[in-house]
N, C-alpha and C positions, 0 to 999 in steps of 0.2 A: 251650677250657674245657669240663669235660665238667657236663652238667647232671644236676640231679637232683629226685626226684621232690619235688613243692609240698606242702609239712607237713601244706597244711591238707585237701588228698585224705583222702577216707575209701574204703579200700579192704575189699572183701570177696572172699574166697578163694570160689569155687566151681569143686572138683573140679579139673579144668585151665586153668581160667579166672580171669580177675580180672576186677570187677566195682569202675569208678572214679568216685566223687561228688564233683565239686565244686559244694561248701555253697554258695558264693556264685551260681552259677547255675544251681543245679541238674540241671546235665548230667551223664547220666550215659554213662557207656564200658565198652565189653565188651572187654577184651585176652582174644584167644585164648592155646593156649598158648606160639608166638613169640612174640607179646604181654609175654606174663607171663613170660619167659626177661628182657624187655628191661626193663622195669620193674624188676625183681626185681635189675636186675644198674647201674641208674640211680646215677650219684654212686661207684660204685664203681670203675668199670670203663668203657672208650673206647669209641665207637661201633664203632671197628675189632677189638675184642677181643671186645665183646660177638656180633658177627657170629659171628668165633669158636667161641662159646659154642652159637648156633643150627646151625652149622655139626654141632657133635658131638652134638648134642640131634636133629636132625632129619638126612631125606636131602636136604640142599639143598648148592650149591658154594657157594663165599665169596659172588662175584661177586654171587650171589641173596639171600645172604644180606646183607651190606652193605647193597646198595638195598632192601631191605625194613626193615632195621633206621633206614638215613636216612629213611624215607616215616615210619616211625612215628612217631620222632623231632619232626619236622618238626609234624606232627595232632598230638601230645600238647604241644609248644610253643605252637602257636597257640590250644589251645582252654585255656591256661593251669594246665595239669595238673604243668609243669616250672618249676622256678627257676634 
């Protein structure tokens, strides 16, 4: 099941960066620009594809890119930023 980003996220664009608020606890998240490749690509697209995605976007192998895409993944599900 692929997840996707939590409605009630307020997001703000800075330059290559994304800047993530959740209203109900007030936390806030800095995605860098992987980050924001992975977010940006949330409910649309698999975690194996979005890899992908940072794959052609940066100089990284899959392999790096995968496990960096599941760790995000993973931080943004637990601090309730995903549905």
């Amino acid at each position: 099941m692929t997840k996707s980003p939590n409605p009630e996220i307020i997001v703000t664009e800075l330059e290559d960066e994304l800047v993530l608020l959740n209203p109900r606890t007030q936390a806030m998240f800095t995605l860098n620009g992987t980050g924001k490749i992975i977010w940006q690509n949330l409910g649309k697209h698999s975690a194996e594809e979005i890899a992908v995605k940072i794959t052609d976007a940066f100089e990284i192998d899959l392999e790096t890119a995968a496990s960096d895409t599941k760790n995000l993944l993973e931080t943004l599900e637990a601090a309730g930023l995903l549905v």
